[in-house]
C-alpha positions in Angstrom: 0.0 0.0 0.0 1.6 3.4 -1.2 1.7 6.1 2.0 -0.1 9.5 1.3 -0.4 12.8 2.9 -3.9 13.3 1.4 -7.3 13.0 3.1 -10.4 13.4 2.2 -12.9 14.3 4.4 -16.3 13.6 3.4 -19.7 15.7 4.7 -22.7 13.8 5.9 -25.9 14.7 7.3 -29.3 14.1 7.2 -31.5 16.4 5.0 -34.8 17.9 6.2 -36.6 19.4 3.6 -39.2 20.7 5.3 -36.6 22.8 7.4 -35.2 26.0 5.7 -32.7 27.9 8.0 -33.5 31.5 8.9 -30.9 33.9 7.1 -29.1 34.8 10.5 -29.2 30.9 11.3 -27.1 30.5 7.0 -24.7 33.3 8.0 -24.0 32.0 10.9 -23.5 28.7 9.6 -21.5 30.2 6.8 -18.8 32.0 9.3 -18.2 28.7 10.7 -17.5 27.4 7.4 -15.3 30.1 6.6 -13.3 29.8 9.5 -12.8 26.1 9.5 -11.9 26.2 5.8 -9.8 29.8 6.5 -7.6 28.1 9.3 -6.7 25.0 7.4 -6.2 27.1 4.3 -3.6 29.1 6.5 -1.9 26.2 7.2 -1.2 25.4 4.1 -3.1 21.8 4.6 -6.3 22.5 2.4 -5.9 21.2 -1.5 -9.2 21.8 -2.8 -13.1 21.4 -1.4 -16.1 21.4 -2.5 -20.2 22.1 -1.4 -22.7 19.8 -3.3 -26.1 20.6 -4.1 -29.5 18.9 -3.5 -30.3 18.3 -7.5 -28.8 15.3 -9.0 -29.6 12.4 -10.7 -28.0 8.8 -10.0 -27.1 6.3 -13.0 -27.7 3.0 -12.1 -25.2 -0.1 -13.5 -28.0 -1.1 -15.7 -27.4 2.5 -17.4 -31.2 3.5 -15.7 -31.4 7.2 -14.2 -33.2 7.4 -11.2 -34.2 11.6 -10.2 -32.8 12.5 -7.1 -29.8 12.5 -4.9 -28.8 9.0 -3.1 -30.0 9.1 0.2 -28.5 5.7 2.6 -29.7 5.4 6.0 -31.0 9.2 6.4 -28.0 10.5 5.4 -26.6 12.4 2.3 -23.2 13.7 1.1 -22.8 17.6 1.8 -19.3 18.1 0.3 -15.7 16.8 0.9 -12.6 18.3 1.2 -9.1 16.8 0.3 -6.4 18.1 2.9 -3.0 17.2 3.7 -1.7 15.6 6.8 1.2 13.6 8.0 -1.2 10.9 9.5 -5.1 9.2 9.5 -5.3 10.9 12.7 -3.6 14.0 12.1 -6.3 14.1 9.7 -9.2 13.1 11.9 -8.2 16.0 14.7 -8.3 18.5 11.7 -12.1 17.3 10.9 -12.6 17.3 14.6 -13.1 21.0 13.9 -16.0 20.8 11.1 -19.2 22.2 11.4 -21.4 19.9 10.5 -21.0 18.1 13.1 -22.5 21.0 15.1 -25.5 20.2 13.6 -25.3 16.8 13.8 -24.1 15.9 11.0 -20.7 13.3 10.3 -17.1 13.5 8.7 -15.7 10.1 7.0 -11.9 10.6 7.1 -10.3 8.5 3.6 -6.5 8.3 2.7 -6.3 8.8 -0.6 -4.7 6.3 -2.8 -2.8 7.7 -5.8 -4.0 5.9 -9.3 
């Protein structure tokens, strides 16, 4: 198994659609966000990241679409971001830090293998 200094970190939660957060309760959100991203990027750890959006369609192996975004156990993917660290757990104190899991959401820490 080749070593890496990449990590992705993967966004989780569970989406309520019925819920829309008020605006101060989205700028709020979005300061954490910018700080937890900010003080990575100042570390010169963050390589790239990225939000996802709640439109999407899934192709199935058969080459069938199904409308919608997958949705396992109550839970959906938010984003990721790929960071650099000297360790899995180097990496896993870093996501320690992420906001979603202020609002209960999860972080799924992956070394990234080189192809």
């Amino acid at each position: 198994m080749v070593q890496t200094n990449e990590f992705m970190l993967v966004f989780k939660f569970e989406p309520n659609f019925n819920y829309q957060p008020t605006e101060l309760e989205m700028n709020e959100m979005h300061q954490q966000w910018g700080t937890f991203i900010g003080t990575i990027a100042i570390q010169e750890k963050l390589v790239s990241t990225h939000q996802l959006g709640f439109i999407g369609k899934q192709l199935l192996a058969d080459k069938s679409i199904v409308e919608g975004i997958h949705i396992s156990e109550n839970l959906t993917i938010a984003g990721n971001m790929i960071i650099k660290a000297n360790s899995l757990e180097e990496a896993v104190e870093i996501a320690k830090n992420c906001p979603i899991l202020l609002t209960g959401g999860m972080v799924e820490v992956r070394a990234i293998q080189p192809m």
